[in-house]
C-alpha positions as CSV (number, residue, x, y, z in Angstrom):
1,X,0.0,0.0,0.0
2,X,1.4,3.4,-1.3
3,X,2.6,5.7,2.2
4,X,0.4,8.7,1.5
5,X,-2.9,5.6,1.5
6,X,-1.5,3.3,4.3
7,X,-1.0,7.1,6.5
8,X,-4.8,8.1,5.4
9,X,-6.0,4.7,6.7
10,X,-4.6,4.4,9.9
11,X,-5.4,8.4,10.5
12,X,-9.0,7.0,9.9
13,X,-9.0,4.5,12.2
14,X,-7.2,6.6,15.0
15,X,-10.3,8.6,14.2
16,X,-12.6,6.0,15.4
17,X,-10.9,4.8,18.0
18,X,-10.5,8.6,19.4
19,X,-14.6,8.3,19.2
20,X,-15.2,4.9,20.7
21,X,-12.3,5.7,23.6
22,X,-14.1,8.7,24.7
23,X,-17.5,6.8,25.5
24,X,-15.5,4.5,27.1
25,X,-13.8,7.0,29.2
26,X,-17.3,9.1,29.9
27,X,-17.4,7.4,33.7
28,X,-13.9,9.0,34.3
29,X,-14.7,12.1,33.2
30,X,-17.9,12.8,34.8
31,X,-15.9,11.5,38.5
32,X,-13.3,13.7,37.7
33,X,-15.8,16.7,37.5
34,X,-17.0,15.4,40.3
35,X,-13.9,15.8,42.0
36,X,-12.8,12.0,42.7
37,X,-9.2,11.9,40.8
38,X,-7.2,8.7,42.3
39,X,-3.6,8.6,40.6
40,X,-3.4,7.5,36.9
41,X,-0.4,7.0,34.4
42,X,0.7,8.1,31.1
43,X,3.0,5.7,29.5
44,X,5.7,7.8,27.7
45,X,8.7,7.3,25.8
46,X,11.0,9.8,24.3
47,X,13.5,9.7,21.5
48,X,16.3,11.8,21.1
49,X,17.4,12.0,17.6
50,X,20.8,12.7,16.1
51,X,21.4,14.6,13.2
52,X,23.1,14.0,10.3
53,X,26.6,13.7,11.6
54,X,25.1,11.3,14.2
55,X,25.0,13.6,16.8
56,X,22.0,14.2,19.4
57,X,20.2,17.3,18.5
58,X,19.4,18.3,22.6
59,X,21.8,17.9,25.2
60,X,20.3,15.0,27.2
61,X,20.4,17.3,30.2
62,X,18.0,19.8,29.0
63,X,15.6,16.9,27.5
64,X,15.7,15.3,31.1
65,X,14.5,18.7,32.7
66,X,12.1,19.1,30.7
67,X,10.7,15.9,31.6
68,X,11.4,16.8,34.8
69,X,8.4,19.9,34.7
70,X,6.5,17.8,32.6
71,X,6.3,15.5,35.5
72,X,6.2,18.0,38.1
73,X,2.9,19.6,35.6
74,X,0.7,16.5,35.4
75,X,1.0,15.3,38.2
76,X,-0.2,19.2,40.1
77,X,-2.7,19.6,37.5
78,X,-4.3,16.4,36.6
79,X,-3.3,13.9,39.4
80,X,-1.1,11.8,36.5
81,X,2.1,10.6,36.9
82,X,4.8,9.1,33.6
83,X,5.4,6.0,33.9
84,X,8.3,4.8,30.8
85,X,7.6,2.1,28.7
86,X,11.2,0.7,29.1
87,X,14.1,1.1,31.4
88,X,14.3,4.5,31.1
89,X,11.4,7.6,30.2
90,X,14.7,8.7,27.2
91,X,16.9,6.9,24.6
92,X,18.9,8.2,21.9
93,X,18.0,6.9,18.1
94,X,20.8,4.5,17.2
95,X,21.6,6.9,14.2
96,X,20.5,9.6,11.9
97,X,17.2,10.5,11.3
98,X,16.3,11.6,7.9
99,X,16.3,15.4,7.2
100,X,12.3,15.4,7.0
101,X,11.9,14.3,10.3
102,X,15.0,16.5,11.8
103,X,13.4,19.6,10.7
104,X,9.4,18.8,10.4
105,X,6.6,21.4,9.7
106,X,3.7,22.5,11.9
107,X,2.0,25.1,10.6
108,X,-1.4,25.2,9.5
109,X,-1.8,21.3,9.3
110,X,1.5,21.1,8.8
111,X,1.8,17.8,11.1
112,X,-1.0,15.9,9.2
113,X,1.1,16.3,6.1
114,X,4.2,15.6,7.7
115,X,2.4,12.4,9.2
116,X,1.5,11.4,5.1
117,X,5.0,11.7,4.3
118,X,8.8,10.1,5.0
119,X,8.6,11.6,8.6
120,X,5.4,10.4,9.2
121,X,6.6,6.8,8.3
122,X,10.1,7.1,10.2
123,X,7.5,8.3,13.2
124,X,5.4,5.8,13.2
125,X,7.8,2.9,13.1
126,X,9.6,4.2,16.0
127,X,6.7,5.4,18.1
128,X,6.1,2.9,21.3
129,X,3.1,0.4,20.3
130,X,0.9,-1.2,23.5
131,X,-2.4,-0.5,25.2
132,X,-5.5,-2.7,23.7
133,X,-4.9,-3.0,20.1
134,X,-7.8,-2.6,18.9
135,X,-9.4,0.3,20.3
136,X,-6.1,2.0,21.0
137,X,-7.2,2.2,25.3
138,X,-4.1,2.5,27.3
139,X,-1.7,3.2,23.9
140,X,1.8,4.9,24.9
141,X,2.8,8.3,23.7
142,X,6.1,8.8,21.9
143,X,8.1,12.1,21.8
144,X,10.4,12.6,19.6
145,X,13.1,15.5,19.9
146,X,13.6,16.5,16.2
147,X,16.3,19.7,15.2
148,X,13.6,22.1,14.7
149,X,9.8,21.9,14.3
150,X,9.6,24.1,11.9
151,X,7.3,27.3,12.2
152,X,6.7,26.3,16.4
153,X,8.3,24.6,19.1
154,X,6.4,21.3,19.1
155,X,3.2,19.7,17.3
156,X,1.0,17.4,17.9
157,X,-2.1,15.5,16.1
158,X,-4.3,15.8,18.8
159,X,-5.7,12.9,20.3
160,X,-6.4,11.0,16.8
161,X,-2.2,10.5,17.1
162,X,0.4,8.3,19.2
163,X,3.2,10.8,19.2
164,X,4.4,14.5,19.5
165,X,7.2,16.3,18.0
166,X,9.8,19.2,20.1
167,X,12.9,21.1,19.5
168,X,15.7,21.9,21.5
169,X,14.9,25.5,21.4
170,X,11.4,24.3,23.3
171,X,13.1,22.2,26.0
172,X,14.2,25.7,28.4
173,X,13.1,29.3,29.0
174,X,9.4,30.5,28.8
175,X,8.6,27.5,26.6
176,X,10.0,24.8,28.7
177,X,6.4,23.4,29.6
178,X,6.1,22.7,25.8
179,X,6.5,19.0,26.3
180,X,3.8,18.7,28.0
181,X,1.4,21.2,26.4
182,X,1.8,18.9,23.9
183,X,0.5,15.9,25.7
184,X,-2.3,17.6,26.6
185,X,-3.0,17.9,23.1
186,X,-2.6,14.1,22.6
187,X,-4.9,14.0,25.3
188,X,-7.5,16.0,23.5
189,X,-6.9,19.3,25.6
190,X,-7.0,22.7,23.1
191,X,-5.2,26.0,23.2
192,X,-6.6,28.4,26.2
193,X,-5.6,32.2,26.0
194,X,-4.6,32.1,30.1
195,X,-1.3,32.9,30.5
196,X,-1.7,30.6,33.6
197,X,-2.8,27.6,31.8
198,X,-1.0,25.0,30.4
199,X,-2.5,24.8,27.3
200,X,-1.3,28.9,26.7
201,X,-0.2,28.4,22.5
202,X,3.3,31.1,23.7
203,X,4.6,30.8,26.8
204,X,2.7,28.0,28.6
205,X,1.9,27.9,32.6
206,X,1.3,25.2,34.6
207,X,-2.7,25.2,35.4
208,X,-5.3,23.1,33.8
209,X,-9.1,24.0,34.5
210,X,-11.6,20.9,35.9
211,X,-13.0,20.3,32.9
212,X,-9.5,20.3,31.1
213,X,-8.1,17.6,33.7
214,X,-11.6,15.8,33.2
215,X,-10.7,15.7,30.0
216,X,-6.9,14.7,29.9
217,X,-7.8,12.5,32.8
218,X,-10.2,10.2,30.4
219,X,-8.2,10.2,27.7
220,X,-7.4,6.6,26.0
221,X,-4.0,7.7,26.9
222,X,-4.0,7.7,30.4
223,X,-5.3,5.1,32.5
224,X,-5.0,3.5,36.3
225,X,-2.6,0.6,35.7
């Protein structure tokens, strides 16, 4: 099956799945309104890639501070803690990615035609597979650092996708809660103007509102075991 076909077809079922998980997840989200939150867990793994010269594009240091806040983040706001799918929440990619995922667009549905392309194949079979097959309930997230997303600092295809892109230049400063503005996203959580709130499009904070952790909280992503 031809990429840009095999990529439509699975975005399709991610699609369905999205729709069937979120019934599913419906009693979580009205006892999370209701304020009853025991701890859950997002199975993550991240992937720093190297460059051309086989070199990692983010100092492993700043990728494991961001994960640091990311932690710190989700488990304030929405009572979930990251749990890695291996020995360790970060590898390094055993060599160089190719230039289309180093450097990978997100503008104006930038990722979803990233996702039909090269990068979107290298993506996919790299991204961490699990959960219940079938109706995608409990699936792992995959981050990959890239060299530049270009146009933002990271991208994600909302919850219909398995995996998020971020840059080194989104890892620190006033974008160092990218990584897991991101997730959110995966996690079907959209862009809120409050400069307080996570999901902030510049700048990000740290604060999610009920029904945003009601919502993150019964995602297919995160779950109790």
């Amino acid at each position: 099956m031809p990429l840009p076909l095999a990529a439509g077809s699975l975005q399709g079922l991610s699609l369905l799945r999205a729709g069937v998980n979120r019934v599913i997840g419906l009693p979580d989200l009205l006892a999370s309104l209701a304020g009853l939150r025991p701890s859950k867990r997002l199975r993550l793994q991240v992937i720093l890639l190297r460059d051309e010269e086989g070199e990692p594009v983010a100092p492993l240091a700043e990728v494991e501070a961001a994960l640091a806040e990311t932690a710190r983040v989700l488990e304030l706001a929405a009572r979930t803690r990251l749990v890695p799918t291996g020995d360790s929440l970060v590898v390094t990619a055993d060599g160089p990615a190719p230039a289309a995922a180093l450097d990978a667009p997100c503008t104006s549905q930038g990722l979803w035609r990233t996702d039909l392309g090269p990068a979107g194949g290298f993506f996919r079979g790299l991204r961490i597979r699990g959960g219940l097959r079938f109706i995608g309930r409990g699936a792992p997230l995959t981050v990959f650092v890239v060299r530049d997303v270009v146009g933002k600092c990271g991208c994600s295809l909302g919850p219909l996708g398995d995996y998020v892109t971020v840059d080194a230049e989104g890892l620190g400063g006033r974008t160092r809660r990218i990584l897991a503005h991101e997730l959110g996203h995966s996690c079907g959580l959209r862009h809120k103007p409050d400069e307080r709130n996570l999901m902030r499009p510049k700048g990000p904070g740290e604060e999610l509102t009920v029904w945003q952790t009601a919502v993150f909280r019964s995602s297919r992503h995160v779950t109790y075991l």
